[in-house]
C-alpha positions in Angstrom: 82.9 -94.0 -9.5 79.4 -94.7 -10.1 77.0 -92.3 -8.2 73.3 -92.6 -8.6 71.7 -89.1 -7.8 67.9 -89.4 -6.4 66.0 -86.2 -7.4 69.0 -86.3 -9.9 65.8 -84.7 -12.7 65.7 -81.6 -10.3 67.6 -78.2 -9.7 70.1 -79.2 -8.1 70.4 -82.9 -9.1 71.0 -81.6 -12.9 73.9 -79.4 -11.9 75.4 -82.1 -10.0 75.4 -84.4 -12.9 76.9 -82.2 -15.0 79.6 -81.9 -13.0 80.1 -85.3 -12.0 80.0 -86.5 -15.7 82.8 -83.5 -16.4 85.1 -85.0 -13.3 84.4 -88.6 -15.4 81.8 -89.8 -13.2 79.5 -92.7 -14.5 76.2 -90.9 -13.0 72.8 -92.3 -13.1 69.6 -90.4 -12.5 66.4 -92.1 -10.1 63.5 -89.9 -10.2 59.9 -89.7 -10.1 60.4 -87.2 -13.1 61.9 -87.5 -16.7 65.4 -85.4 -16.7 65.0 -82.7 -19.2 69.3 -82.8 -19.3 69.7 -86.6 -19.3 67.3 -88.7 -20.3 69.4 -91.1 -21.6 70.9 -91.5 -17.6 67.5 -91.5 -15.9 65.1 -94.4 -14.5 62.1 -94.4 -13.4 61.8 -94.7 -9.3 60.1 -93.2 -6.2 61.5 -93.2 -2.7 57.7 -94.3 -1.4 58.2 -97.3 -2.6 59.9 -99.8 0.0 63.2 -101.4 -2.2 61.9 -104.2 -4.2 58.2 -102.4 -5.1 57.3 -100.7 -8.1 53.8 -99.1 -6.8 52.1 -95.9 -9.1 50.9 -93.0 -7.2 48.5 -90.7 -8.0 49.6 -87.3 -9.0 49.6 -85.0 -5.9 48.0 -81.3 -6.1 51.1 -79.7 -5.5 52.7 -81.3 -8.6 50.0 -81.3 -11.3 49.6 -77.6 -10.0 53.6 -76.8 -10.5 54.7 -79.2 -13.4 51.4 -79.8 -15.4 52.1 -82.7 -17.8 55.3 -84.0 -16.1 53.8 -87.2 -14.1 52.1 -88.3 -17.7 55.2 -87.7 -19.6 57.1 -89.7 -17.3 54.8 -93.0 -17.1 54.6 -93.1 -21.1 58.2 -92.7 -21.2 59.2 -95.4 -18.5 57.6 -97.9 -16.3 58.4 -97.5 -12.7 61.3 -99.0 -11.4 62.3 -100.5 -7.9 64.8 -98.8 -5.7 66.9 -102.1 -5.9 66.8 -101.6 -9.8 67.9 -97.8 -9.4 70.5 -98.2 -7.3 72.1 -101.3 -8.1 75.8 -101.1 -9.1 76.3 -97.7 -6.7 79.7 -97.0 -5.1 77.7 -93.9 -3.6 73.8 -92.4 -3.7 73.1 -89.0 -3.5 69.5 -88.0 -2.1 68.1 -84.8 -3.1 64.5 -86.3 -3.6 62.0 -84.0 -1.3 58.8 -82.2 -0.4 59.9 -78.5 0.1 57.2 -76.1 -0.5 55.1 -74.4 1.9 51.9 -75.4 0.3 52.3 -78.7 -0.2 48.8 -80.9 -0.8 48.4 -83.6 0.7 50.5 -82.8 3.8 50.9 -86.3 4.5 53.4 -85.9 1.5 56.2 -84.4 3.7 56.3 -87.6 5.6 55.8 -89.6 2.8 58.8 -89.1 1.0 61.1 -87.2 3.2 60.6 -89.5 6.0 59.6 -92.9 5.0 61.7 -91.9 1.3 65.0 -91.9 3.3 64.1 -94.9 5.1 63.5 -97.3 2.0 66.8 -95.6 0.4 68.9 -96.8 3.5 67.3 -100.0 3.2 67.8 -100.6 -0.5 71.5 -99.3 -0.1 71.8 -102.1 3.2 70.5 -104.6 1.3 72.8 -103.7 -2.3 75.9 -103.1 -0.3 76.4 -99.6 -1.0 78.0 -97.7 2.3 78.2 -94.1 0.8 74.9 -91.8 0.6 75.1 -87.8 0.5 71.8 -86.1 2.3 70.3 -83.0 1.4 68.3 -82.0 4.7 68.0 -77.9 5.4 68.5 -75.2 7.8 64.7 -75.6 8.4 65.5 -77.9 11.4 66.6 -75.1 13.2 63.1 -72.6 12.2 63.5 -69.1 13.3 67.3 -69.6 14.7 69.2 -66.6 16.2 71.4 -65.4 13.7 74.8 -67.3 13.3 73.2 -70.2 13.9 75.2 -73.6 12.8 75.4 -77.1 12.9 75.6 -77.1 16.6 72.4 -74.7 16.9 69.4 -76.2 18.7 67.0 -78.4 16.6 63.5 -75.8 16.4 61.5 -76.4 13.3 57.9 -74.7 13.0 56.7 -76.1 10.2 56.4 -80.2 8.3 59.0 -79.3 6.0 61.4 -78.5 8.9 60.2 -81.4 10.9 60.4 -84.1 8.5 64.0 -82.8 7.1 64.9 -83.7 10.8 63.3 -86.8 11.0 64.7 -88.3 7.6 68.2 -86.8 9.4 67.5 -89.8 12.2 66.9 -92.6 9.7 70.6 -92.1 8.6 71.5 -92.2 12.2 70.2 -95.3 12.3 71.5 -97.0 9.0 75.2 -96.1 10.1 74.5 -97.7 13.6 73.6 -100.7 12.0 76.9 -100.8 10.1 80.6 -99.1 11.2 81.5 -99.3 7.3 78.8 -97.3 7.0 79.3 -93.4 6.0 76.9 -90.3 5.6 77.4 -87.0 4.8 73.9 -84.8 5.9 74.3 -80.8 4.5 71.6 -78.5 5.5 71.6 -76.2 2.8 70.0 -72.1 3.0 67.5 -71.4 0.3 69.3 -72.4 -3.4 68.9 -70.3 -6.7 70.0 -69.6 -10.1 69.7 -70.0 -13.7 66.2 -71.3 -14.5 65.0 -72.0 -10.5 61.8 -70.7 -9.9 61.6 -70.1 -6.4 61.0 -67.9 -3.8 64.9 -66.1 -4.5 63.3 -65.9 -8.3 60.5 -64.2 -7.4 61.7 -61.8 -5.3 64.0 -60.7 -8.1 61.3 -60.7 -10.7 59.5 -58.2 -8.5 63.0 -56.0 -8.2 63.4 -56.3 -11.9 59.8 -55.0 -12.7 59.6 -52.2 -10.3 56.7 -53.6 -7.9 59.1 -54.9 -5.5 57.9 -53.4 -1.9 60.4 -53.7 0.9 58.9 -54.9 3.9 60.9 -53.6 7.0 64.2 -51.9 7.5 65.4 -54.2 5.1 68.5 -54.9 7.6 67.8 -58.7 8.5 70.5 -60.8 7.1 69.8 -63.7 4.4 72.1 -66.7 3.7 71.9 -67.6 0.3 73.2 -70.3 -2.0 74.1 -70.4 -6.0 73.3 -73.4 -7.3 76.5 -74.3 -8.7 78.2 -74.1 -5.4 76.0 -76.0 -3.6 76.3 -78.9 -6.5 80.6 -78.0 -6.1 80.0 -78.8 -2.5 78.1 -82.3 -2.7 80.8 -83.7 -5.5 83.5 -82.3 -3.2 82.0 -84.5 -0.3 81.5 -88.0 -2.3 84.9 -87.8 -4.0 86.4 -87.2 -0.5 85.0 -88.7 1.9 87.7 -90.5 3.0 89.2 -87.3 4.2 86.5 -85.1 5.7 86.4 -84.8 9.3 84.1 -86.9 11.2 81.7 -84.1 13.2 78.9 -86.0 15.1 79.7 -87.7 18.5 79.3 -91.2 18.6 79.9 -91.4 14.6 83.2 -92.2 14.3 83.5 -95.2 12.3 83.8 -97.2 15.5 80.7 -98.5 17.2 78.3 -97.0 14.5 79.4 -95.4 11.0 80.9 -92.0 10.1 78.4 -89.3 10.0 79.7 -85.7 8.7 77.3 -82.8 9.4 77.4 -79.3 7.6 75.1 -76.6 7.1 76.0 -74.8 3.6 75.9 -70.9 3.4 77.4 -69.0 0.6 79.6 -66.3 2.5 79.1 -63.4 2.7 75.3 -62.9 3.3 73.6 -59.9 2.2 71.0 -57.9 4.2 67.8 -57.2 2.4 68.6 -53.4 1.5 72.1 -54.3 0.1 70.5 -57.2 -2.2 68.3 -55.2 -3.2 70.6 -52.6 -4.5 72.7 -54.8 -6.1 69.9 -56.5 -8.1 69.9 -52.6 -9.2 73.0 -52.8 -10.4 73.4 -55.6 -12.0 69.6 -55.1 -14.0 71.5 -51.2 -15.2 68.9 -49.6 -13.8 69.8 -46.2 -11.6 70.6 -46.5 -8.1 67.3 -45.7 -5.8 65.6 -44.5 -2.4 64.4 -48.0 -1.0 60.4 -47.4 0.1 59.8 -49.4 3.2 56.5 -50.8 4.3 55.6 -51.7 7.9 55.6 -55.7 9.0 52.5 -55.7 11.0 51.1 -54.2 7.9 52.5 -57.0 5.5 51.5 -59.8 8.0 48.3 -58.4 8.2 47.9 -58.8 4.6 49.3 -62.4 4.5 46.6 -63.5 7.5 43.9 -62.1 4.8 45.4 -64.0 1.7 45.6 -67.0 4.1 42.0 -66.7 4.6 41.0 -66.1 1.3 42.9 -69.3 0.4 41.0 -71.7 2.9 37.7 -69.5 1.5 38.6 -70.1 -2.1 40.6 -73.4 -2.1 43.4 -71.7 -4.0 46.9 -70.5 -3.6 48.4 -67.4 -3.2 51.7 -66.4 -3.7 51.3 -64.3 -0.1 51.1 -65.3 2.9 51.6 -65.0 6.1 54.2 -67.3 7.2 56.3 -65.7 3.8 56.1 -62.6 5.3 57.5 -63.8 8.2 59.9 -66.2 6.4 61.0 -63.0 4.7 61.9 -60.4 7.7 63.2 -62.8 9.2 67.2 -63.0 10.2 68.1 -66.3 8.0 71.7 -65.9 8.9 73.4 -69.0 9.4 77.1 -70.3 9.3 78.4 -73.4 8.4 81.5 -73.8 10.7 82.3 -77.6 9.5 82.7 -76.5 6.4 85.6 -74.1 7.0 87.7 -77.6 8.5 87.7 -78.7 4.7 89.4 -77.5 2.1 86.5 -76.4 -0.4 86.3 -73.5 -1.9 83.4 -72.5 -3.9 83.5 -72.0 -7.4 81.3 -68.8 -7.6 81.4 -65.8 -5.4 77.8 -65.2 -4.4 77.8 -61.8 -5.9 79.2 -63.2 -9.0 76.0 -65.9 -8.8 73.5 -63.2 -7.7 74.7 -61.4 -11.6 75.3 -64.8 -13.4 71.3 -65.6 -12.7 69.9 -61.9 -13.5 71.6 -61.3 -16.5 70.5 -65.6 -17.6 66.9 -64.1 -16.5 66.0 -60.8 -16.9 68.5 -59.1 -18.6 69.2 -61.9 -22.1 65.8 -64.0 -21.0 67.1 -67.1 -21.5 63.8 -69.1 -23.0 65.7 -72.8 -21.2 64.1 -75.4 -19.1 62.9 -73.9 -15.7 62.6 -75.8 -12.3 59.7 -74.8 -10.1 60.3 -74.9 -6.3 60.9 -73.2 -3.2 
């Protein structure tokens, strides 16, 4: 099978190719960015450009600030390439391409290429003939959900990232109602770490691992987490069986409108703040210790004063407000669809959770990193 990953130079999108080329896959790579892994697999593309156009954009502040070097290296490498180009040849397409940080500049970015991105990638799939794409949205369609939250929890997001995921979610609506031969599979991940992400899971266990880590709250809220490699498990599983996973949305059955399968994706079980905590710990050697805990209107006081300092400024912090919200809050979430397939991840989370300390902070693995959130 021939599957063209979008974002394919990212996190995720490099563990999925490795995979996919290891189950025999012919995989190609469309992204904005030169794969580090692959280069020999990746083109040139970005999901702004409507399917036949091969427009330049200008370098936003969010990426020169988190990948200096990486737009220039990419346009000496390759010229830019359609989406027509990209995905020609494509039994299925795989979009991971996004905007996912809290501090993205411009904001107009989120709708840019999560929204208006999906849109042209439907269209250059109607008009190539390819009836298989894999979505990426997230949980953050749901915002501050009461725990156990899944796919059938009410659609609440608080912030662009959250409301964009759900708006690129609609533009695959619409693609399968155009076609009944159509078929999308949207997963709504939780947050996604390991080996070489740096994120917001990274940083919290750089902060454990050098002793300035300050627990804010009882530490008892509960946070779903992925490891990369079973979130990557998870989208192979779903393009080499699509065929036989159940059809979950009402009114996408293959009949009047395409097949649309829905699933949020949570590595089971979650932890609670104080038991992640203590198992970083573990895993790092160090001695088992009494957790300090710090108040939350305290911590969120001190986010509203980096957040003002920022505006002040013109710089970023990495504190803020809505992070200190983001992190007492209950992520817990379950992905109930799921459990009606057979998958079965190939990590435990716990063995993930030691896989990525000992990569970072116990051997220091000097490899290529990934920024993102």
């Amino acid at each position: 099978m021939t599957i063209t990953i979008i974002g394919g130079s990212g996190f995720v999108g490099t563990r999925l190719a490795k995979r996919l080329l290891e189950a025999g896959h012919n995989v190609r790579i469309a992204d904005k960015r030169r794969s580090a892994a692959y280069p020999e697999l990746w083109t040139r593309c970005d999901v702004r450009n409507a399917p036949e156009a091969t427009d330049e954009f200008p370098e936003s502040i969010t990426d020169a600030d988190t990948a200096p070097g990486a737009d220039e290296t990419a346009k000496k490498a390759q010229p830019m390439h359609s989406l027509m180009e990209a995905l020609e040849g494509s039994d299925a397409v795989v979009n991971l391409a996004a905007e996912h940080r809290d501090d993205v500049t411009p904001k107009s970015l989120y709708d840019d290429v999560n929204v208006r991105g999906s849109r042209n990638v439907c269209a250059a799939c109607s008009r190539l003939g390819i009836r298989r794409i894999v979505f990426t949205s997230s949980v953050a369609v749901y915002g501050f959900a009461p725990a156990g939250t899944d796919e059938g929890g009410e659609i609440n997001y608080f912030n662009d990232y959250g409301r964009t995921k759900y708006l690129a979610e609609e533009k695959y609506r619409e693609w399968l109602g155009e076609d009944a031969a159509n078929s999308a599979v949207i997963i709504r991940p939780t947050v996604i770490f390991g080996e070489g992400n740096r994120g917001n899971v990274y940083n919290l266990l750089r902060q454990i691992a050098g002793g300035k880590f300050p627990m804010v709250g009882r530490g008892t809220n509960r946070k779903s987490m992925n490891y990369v490699e079973n979130v990557a498990a998870f989208i192979q599983f779903c393009v080499e069986n699509e065929e036989n996973l159940p059809c979950l949305e009402k009114g996408f059955d293959g009949a009047s409108a395409g097949k649309l399968h829905l699933f949020n994706y949570c590595d089971e079980p979650a932890y609670d703040m104080n038991g992640l905590v203590l198992d970083v710990y573990k895993y790092l050697g160090k001695p088992r210790r009494r957790l300090v805990h710090f108040p939350y209107w305290l911590a969120y006081c001190g986010g509203k004063c980096f957040d003002l300092l920022a505006l002040v400024l013109r710089r970023k912090f990495a504190v803020s407000a809505i992070r200190v919200k983001k992190f007492c809050q209950d992520t817990y979430f379950v992905g109930t669809n799921i459990k009606k397939t057979s998958f079965v991840p190939p990590v435990s989370l716990e063995d993930g959770l030691r896989a990525t300390i000992e990569y970072e902070f116990v051997n220091k693995v000097q490899g290529h990193t990934f920024r993102c959130e």
